[in-house]
C-alpha positions in Angstrom: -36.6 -48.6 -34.3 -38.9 -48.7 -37.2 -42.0 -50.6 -36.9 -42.7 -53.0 -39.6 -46.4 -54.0 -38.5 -49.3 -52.7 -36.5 -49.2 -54.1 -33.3 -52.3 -56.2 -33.3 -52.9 -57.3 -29.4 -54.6 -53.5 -27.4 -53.0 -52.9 -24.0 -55.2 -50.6 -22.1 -52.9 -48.2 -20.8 -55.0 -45.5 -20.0 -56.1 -44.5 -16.0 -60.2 -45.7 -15.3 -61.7 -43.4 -13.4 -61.9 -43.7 -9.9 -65.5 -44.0 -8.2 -64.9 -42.7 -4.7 -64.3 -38.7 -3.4 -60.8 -39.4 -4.1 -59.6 -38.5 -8.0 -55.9 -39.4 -9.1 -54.4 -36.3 -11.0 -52.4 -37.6 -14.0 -49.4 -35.7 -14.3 -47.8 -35.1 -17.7 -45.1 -37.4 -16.5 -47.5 -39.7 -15.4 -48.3 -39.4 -19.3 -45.0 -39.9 -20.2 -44.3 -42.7 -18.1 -47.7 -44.3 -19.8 -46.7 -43.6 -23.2 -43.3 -44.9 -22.4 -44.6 -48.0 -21.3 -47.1 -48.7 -24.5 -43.9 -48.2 -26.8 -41.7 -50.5 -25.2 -44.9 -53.5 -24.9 -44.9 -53.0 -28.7 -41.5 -52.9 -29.6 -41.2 -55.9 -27.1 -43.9 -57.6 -29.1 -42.0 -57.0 -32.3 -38.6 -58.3 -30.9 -40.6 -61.3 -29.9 -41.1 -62.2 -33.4 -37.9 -61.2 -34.4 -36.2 -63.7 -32.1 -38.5 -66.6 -33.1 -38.1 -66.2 -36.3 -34.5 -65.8 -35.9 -34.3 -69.4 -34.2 -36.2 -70.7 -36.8 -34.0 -69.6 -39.1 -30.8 -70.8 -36.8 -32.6 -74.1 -36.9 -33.2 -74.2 -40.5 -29.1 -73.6 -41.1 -28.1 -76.2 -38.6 -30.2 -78.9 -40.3 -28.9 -77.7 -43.9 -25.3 -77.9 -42.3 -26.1 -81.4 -41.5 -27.2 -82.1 -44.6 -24.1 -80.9 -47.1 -22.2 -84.4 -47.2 -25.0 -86.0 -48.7 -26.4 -83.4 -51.2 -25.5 -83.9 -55.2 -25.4 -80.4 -55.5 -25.8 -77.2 -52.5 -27.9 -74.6 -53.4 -26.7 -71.4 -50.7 -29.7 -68.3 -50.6 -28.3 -65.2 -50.3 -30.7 -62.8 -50.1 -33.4 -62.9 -52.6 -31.3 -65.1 -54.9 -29.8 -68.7 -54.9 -26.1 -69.6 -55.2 -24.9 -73.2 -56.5 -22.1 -74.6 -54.5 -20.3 -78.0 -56.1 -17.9 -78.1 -53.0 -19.4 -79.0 -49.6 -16.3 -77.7 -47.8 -17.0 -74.1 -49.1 -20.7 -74.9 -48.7 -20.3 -75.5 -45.1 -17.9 -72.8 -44.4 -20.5 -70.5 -45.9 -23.4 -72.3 -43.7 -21.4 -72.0 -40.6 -20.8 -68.1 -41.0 -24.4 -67.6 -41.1 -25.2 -69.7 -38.4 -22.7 -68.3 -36.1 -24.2 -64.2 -37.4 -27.4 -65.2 -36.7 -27.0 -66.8 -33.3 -24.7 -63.8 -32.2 -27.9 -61.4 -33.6 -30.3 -63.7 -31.9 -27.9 -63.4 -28.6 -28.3 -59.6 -28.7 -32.4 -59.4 -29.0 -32.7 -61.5 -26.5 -30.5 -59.4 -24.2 -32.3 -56.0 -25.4 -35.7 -58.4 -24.8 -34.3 -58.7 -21.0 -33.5 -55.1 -21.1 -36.7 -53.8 -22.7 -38.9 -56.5 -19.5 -36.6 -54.7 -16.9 -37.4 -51.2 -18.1 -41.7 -51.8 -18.6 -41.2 -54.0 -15.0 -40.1 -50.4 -13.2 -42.7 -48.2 -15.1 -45.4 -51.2 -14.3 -44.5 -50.7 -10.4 -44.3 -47.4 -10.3 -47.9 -46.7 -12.1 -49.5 -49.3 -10.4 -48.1 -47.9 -7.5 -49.7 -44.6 -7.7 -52.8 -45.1 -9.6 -53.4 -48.8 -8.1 -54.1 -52.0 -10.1 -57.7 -51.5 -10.1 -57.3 -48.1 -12.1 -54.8 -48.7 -14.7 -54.8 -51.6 -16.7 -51.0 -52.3 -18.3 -51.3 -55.9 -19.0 -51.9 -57.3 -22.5 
């Protein structure tokens, strides 16, 4: 995973001290298990974009599907460039292979997006669990 932005909302991830006689000692798996978590709330944040924009995109190639039969002439962006298309049939085919990657790519993020909620969901409980709500902060 390569981050392609900074991560722009701060999670406070690290333990508050604790006022009373009694001190939590932070383990370096503790640590791990904190660091752990911070990674996956970003790389879930990232994801999130990625999926929205994705179904904006899915949106974008179901309307232009729609929209072949009555178009003089079908412009088709691949990549950075545009292609002209004079026959809708081939137009549409090339539409519908797109829209059908990009809704199978959109069905994977979301299941890592589950996968990722499932994983930070365990490390929540099990922090919160030893150092207590009040002393470690993990929500956004």
């Amino acid at each position: 995973y390569n981050h392609t932005h900074k991560n722009t909302m701060s999670t406070s991830i690290r333990p508050k001290p604790v006022n009373d006689a009694k001190q939590i000692q932070v383990t370096f798996e503790d640590q791990q298990s904190i660091n752990s978590f911070g990674r996956l709330n970003t790389y879930y944040q990232d994801l999130e974009e990625e999926v929205k924009t994705l179904k904006d995109e899915i949106d974008r190639h179901t309307w232009g599907a729609e929209e072949i039969w009555s178009a003089e002439s079908i412009k088709f962006s691949v990549g950075e460039m545009f292609v002209e298309m004079n026959d809708p049939d081939q137009a549409e085919t090339a539409i519908n292979t797109q829209l059908e990657r990009k809704k199978k790519l959109l069905e994977e993020k979301e299941h890592t997006l589950e996968r990722i909620a499932q994983k930070m969901s365990e490390l929540k409980s099990a922090l919160y669990a030893k150092f207590g709500k009040n002393n470690i902060n993990l929500d956004a």
